[in-house]
C-alpha positions as CSV (number, residue, x, y, z in Angstrom):
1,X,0.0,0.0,0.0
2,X,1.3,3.7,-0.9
3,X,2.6,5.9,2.1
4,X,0.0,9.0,1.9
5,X,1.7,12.3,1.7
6,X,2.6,13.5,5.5
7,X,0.6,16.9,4.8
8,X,-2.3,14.6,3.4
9,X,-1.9,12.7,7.0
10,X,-1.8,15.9,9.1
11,X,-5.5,17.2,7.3
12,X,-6.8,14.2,7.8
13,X,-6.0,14.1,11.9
14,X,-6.7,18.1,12.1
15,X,-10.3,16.8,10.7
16,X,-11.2,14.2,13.8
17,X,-13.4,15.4,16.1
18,X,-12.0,16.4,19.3
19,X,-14.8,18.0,20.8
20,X,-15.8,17.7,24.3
21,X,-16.6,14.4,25.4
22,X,-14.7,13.1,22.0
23,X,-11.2,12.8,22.5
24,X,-11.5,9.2,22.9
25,X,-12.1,9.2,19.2
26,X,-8.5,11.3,18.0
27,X,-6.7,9.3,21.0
28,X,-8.5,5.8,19.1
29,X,-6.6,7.4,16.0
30,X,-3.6,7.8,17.9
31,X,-3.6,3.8,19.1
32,X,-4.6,3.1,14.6
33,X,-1.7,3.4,13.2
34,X,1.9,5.0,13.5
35,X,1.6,7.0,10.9
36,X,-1.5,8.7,12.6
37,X,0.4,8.0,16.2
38,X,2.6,11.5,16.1
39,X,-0.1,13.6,14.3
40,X,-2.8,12.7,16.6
41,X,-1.1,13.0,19.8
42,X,-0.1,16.8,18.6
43,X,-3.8,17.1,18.4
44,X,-4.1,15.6,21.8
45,X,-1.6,17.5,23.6
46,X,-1.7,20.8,21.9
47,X,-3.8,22.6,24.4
48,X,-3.3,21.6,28.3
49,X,-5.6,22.2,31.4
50,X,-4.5,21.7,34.3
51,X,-6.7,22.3,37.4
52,X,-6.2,21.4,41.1
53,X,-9.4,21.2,42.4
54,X,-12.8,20.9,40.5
55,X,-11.2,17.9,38.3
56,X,-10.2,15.7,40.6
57,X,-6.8,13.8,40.5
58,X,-7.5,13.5,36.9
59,X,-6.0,17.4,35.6
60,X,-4.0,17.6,38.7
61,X,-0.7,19.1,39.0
62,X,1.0,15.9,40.4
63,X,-1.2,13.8,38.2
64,X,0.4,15.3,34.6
65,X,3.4,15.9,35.9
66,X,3.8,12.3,36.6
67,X,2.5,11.7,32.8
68,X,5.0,14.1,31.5
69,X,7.8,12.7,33.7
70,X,7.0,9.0,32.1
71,X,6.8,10.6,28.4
72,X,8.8,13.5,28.1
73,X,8.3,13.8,24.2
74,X,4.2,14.9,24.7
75,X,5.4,17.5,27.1
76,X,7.2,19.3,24.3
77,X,3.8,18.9,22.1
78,X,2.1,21.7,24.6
79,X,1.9,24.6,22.8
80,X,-0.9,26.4,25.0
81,X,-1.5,26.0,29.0
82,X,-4.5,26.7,30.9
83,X,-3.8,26.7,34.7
84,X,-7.0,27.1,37.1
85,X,-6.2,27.5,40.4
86,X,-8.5,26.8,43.1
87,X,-8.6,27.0,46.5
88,X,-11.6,26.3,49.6
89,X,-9.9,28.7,52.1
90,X,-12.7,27.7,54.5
91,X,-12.2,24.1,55.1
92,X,-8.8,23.4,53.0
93,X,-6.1,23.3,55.3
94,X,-3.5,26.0,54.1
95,X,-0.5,22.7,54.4
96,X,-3.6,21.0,52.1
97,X,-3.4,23.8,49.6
98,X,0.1,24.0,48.9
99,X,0.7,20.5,48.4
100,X,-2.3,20.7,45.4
101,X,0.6,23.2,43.6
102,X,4.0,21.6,45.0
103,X,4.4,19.7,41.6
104,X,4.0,22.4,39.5
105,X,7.3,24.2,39.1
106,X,8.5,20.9,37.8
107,X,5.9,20.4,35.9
108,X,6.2,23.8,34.2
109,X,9.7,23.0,33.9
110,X,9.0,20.4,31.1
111,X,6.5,23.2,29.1
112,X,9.5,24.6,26.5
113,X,7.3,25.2,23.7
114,X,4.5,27.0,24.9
115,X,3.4,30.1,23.2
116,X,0.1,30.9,25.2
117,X,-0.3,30.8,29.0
118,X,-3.5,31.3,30.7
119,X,-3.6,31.7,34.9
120,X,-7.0,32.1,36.9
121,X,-8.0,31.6,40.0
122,X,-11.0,30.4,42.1
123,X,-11.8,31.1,45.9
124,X,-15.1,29.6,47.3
125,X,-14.9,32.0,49.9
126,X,-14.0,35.4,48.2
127,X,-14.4,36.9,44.7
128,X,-10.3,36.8,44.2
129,X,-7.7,34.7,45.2
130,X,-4.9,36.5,47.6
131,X,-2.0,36.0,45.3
132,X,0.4,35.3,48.3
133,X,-2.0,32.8,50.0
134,X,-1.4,30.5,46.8
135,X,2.3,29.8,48.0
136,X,5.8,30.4,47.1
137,X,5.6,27.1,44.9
138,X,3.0,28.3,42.7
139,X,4.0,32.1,42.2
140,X,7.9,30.8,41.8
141,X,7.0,28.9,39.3
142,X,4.8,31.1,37.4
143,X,7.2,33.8,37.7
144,X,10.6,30.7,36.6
145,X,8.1,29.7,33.4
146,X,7.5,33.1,32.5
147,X,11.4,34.0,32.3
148,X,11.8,30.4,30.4
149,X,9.9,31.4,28.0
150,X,10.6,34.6,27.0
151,X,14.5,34.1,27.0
152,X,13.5,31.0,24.9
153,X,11.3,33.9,22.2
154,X,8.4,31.2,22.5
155,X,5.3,33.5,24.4
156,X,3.3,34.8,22.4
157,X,0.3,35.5,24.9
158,X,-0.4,36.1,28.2
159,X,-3.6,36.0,29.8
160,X,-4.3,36.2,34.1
161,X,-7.7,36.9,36.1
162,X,-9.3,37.2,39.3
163,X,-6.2,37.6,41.4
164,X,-5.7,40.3,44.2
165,X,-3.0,41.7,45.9
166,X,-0.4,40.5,43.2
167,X,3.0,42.7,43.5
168,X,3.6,45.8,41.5
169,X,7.2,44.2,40.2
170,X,4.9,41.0,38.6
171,X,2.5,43.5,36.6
172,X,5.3,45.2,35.3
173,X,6.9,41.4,34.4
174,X,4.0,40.3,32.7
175,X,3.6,43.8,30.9
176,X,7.0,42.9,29.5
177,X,7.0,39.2,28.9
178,X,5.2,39.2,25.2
179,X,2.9,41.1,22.6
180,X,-0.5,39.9,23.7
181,X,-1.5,40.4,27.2
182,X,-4.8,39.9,29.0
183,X,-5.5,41.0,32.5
184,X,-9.2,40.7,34.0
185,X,-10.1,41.2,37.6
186,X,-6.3,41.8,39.3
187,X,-5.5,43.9,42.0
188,X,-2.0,45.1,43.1
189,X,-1.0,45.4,46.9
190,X,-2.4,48.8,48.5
191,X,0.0,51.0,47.9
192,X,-0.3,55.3,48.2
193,X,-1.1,55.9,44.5
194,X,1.1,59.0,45.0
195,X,4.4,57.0,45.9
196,X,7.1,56.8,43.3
197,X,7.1,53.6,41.7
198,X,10.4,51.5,41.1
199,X,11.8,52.9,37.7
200,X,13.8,50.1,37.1
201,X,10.4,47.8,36.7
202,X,8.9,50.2,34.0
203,X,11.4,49.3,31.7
204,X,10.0,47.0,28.9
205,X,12.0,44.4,27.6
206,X,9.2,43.0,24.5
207,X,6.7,46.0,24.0
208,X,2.9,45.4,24.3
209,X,0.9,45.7,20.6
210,X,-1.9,43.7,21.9
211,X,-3.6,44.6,25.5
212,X,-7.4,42.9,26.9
213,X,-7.7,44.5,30.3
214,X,-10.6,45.3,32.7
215,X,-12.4,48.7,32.6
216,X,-13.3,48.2,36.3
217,X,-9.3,47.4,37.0
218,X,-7.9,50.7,35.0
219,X,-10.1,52.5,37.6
220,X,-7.5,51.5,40.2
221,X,-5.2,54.5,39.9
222,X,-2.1,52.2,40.9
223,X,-2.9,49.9,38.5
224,X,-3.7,52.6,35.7
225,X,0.1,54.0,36.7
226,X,1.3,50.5,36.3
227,X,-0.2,49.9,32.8
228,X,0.1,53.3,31.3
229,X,4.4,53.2,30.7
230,X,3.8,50.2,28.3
231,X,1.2,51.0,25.7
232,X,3.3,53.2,24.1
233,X,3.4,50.8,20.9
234,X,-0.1,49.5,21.6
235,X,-1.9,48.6,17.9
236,X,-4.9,46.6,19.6
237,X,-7.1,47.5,22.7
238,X,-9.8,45.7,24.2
239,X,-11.5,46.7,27.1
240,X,-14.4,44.9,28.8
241,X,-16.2,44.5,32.2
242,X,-15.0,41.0,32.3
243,X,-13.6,40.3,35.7
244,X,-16.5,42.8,37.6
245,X,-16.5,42.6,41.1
246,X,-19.0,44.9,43.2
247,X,-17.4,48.4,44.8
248,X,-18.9,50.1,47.2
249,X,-17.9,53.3,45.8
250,X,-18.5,54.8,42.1
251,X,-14.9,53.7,40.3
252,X,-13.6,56.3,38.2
253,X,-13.4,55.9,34.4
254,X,-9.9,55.7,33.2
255,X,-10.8,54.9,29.7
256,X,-10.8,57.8,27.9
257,X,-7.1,58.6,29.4
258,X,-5.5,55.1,28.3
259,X,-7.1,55.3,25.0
260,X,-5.5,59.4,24.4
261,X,-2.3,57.6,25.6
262,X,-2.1,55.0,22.9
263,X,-4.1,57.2,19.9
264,X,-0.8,57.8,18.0
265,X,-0.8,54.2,17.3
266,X,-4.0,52.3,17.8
267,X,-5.5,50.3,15.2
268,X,-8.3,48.2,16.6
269,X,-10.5,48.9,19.5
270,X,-12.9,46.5,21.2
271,X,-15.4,48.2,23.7
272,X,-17.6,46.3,26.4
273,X,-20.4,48.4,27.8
274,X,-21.4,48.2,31.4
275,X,-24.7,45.8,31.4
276,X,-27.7,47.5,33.4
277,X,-27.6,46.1,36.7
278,X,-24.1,47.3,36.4
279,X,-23.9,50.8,34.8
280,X,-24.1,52.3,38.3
281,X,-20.4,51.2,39.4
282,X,-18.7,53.1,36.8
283,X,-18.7,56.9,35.8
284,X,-19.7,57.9,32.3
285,X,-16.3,57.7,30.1
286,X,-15.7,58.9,26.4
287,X,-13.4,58.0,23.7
288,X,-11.0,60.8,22.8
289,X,-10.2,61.2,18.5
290,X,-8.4,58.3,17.0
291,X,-6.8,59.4,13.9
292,X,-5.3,55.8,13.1
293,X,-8.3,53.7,14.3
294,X,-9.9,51.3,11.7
295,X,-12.2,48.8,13.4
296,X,-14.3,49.7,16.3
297,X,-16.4,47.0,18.3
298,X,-19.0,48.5,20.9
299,X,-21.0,45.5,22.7
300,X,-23.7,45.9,25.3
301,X,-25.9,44.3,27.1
302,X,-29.9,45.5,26.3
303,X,-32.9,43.8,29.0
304,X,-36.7,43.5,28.1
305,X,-38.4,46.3,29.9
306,X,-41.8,45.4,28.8
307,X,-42.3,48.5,26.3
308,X,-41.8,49.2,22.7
309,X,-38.5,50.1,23.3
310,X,-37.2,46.9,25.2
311,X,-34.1,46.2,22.8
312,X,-33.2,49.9,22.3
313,X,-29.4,50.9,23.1
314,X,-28.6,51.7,25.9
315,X,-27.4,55.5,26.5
316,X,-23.8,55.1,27.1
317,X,-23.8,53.6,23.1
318,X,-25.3,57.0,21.9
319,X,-22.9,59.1,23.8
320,X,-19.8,57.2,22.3
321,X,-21.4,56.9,18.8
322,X,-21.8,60.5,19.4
323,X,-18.7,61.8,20.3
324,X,-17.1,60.2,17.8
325,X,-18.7,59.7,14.2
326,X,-20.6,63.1,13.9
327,X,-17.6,65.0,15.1
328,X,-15.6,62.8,12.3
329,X,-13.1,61.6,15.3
330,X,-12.1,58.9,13.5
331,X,-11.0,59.4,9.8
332,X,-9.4,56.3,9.6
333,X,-12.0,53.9,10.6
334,X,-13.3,51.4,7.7
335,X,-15.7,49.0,9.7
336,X,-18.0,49.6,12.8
337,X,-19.3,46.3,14.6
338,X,-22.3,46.6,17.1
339,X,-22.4,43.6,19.7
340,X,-25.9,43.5,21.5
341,X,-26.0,40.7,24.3
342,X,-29.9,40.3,24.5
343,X,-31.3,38.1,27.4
344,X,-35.3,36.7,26.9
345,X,-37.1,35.6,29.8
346,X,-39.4,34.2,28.2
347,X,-38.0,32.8,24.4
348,X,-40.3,29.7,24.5
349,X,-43.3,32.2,24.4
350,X,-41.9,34.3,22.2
351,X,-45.2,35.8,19.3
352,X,-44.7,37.8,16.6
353,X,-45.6,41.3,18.4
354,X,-42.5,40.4,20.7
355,X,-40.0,42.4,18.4
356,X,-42.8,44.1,16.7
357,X,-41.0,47.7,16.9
358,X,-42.9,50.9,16.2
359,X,-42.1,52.2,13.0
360,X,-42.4,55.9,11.9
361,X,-44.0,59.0,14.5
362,X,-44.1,56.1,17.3
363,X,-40.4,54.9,16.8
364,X,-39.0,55.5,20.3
365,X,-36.3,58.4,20.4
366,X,-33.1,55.9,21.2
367,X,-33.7,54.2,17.8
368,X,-34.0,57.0,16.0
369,X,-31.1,58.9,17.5
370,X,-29.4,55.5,16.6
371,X,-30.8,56.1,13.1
372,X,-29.4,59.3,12.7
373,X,-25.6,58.4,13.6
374,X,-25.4,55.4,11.9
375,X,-26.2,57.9,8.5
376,X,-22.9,60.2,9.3
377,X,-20.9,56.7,9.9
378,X,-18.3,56.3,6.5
379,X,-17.4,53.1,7.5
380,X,-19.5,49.4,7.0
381,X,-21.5,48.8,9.6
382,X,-22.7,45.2,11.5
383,X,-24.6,44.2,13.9
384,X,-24.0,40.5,15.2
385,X,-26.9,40.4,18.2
386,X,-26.8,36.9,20.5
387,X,-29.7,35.6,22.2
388,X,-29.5,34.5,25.6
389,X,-32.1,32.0,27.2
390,X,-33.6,31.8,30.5
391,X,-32.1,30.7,33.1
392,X,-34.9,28.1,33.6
393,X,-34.0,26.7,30.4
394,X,-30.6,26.0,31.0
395,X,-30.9,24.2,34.1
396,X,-33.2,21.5,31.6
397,X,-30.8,21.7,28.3
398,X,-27.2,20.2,28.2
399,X,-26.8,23.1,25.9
400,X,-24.6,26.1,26.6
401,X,-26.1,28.9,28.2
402,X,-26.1,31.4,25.0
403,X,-27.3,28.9,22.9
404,X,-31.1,28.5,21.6
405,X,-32.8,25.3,19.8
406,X,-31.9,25.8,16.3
407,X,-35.5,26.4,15.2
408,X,-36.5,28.7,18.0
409,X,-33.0,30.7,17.5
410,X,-34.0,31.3,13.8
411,X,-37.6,32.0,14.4
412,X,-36.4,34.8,17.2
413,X,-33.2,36.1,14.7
414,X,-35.7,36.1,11.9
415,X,-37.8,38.6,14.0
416,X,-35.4,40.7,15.3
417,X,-33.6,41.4,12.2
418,X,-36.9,42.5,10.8
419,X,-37.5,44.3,13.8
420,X,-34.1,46.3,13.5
421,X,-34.2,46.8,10.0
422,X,-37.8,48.3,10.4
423,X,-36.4,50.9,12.8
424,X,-33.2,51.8,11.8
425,X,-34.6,52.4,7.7
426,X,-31.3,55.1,6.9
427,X,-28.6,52.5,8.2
428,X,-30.1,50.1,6.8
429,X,-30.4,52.1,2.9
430,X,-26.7,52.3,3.5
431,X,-26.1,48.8,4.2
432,X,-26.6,47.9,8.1
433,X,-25.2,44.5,7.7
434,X,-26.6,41.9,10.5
435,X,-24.7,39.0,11.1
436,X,-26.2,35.6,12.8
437,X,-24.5,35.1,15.9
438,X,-24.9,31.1,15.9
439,X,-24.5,30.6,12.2
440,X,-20.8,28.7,13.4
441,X,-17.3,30.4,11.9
442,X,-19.0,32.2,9.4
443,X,-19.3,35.7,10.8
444,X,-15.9,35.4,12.7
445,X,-14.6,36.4,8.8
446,X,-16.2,39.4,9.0
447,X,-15.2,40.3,12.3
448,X,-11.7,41.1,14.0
449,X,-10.2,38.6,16.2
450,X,-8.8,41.3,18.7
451,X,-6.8,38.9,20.5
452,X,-5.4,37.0,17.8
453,X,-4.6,39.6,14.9
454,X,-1.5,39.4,12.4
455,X,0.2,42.4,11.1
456,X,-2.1,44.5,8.6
């Protein structure tokens, strides 16, 4: 029989479903053949999760690094690491929850090809985990694979959440480490915000073009101090409410400062909206003119209020649109994307009046204002709405949460588009384009991957 050409081989592996719940089936393919052994177990052993708590022994720190220590050639397969760390500080005994991370630091040892890291954290007491109560062994060896892997030029991406009290000199590491970096819910050790920081950990050593951070964390003025020396080169900016944790007091809007800081030399811009419930813990922030910008995304979050008007957007969308198309703010910008998160109660009763806008006199003012901005807006316009179910529902589906039957999704996308079209008539003359949220990869080609975007 004919060898098959190796490329031939690797298509065929890529094309085995892996899913969740599958990977019996590509490690079957491994087990085949040994032409199919090496190709399938890259599959396999591409992306690693490792998590010390809600898996069980089965993702465990000790449990791969005992794997890895019996087949050191899948270790250098890893190319991306997912590392949950969780922690019951209520019953765990503290000697408990160190010896779940003791193996780690050799375990990370064996990771010399990883280009993507990814560290979170889980407390079932508080919102974030204390970075110093996870231990010396965990944060050395965070801090050892790090330093491994940028003197070997392999990260690519960094990504870390829900965190607090992590030291000033590891925010200005990771700001250094490589081009992509993600940070969601972190909080540095109190500090006074007035104190001069240590100069020699603002130096970057591998500047920042692509930054995901939290809207709520920028408001931290330590924090904003921290990040602002490093976006000096910044190309792609994505800010989000990702990582929210309830303040007591009104946090202060930082976002229209970091995005004047990087305007000389930012590209793409990805902006998450406060959802209702939340809009209160933030104070109103605007977007200063961005001369190189050329894609915008805006998403927010729109409940049923029970009127006409119960997918209108929200104010805070207005205000932005505002302050930046009609006063022509961004010259640059070729494409516009509108994300609207839309919650239903009540999908399964869903009629034909449920999205039945009014049209003309009757229109309410938000949609029309709405309207009237999209018509000075140069640049292609899209809408990509996603339905969210009940509650209810998802506690009787195996589905995920933000997924609908396929017949009721249609039925409700059908009507909304209809419904948007209706009351936005000038934007859609000009070519409102809306995208179907579920329709699989499709729409992510018409949409920018922020956090995963080659040179233009």
């Amino acid at each position: 029989m004919p060898w098959l050409p190796a490329e031939l081989i690797n298509l065929v592996v890529t094309h085995v479903d892996d899913g969740y719940g599958n990977r019996g089936t590509l490690a079957s393919c491994a087990l085949a053949a040994q032409v199919f052994r090496h190709p399938a177990q890259q599959q396999l052993y591409r992306h690693l999760y490792i998590d010390n708590y809600w898996s069980g022994p089965r993702r465990s720190p000790a449990t791969v690094a005992a794997h890895f220590a019996a087949f050191p050639h899948l270790a250098r397969l890893v190319t991306s690491v997912a590392l949950s760390l969780a922690f019951d500080t209520y019953s765990q005994t503290l000697e408990r929850r160190l010896d779940s991370v003791r193996p780690l630091r050799s375990l990370l040892k064996q990771l010399t090809n990883v280009s993507v890291v990814s560290v979170w954290s889980v407390d079932a007491v508080v919102d974030q985990l204390q970075w110093s109560s996870s231990g010396k062994d965990f944060t050395n060896a965070i801090e050892e694979l790090i330093q491994d892997l940028v003197s070997s030029s392999t990260l690519r991406q960094l990504e870390f959440s829900d965190f607090r009290d992590i030291p000033h000199t590891f925010i200005n590491r990771m700001l250094t480490a490589c081009p992509t970096v993600s940070i969601l819910g972190l909080s540095v050790v109190h500090n006074d915000d007035t104190s001069p920081l240590d100069q020699a950990d603002l130096m970057p050593s591998i500047a920042i073009e692509r930054l995901k951070i939290g809207i709520i964390d920028i408001s931290n003025p330590i924090m904003f101090k921290l990040v602002l020396p490093h976006v000096t080169s910044l190309r792609t900016l994505v800010l989000t409410m990702a990582g929210f944790s309830w303040h007591a007091e009104v946090a202060q809007s930082k976002v229209y400062e970091l995005c004047l800081a990087v305007s000389k030399t930012l590209k793409y811009l990805s902006l998450k909206l406060p959802a209702p419930e939340k809009d209160h813990a933030i104070t109103s922030f605007s977007i200063p003119p961005l001369p190189h910008l050329q894609y915008l995304q805006i998403g927010f979050e729109n409940y049923p209020n029970g009127d006409t008007a119960m997918f209108a957007p929200p104010p805070r969308l207005l205000t932005i649109l505002a302050d930046l198309l009609v006063g022509g703010n961004l010259p640059s910008l070729s494409e516009l994307w509108l994300r609207p998160d839309l919650p239903l109660s009540g999908w399964h009763k869903i009629t034909s009046d449920t999205f039945a806008f009014p049209t003309g006199s009757s229109t309410p003012a938000s949609l029309k204002t709405l309207d009237d901005l999209l018509k000075g807006c140069s640049a292609a316009v899209y809408c990509v709405p996603r339905f969210y179910p009940s509650h209810s529902y998802a506690r009787k589906s195996k589905r995920a949460m933000d997924r609908l039957d396929d017949k009721e999704h249609a039925y409700v996308f059908s009507a909304y588009v209809h419904a948007l079209r209706a009351s936005l008539p000038t934007a859609t003359a000009l070519g409102l384009k809306i995208i179907d949220y579920q329709l699989g990869e499709e729409w992510k080609n018409y949409e920018v991957d922020f956090l995963d975007i080659g040179d233009p």
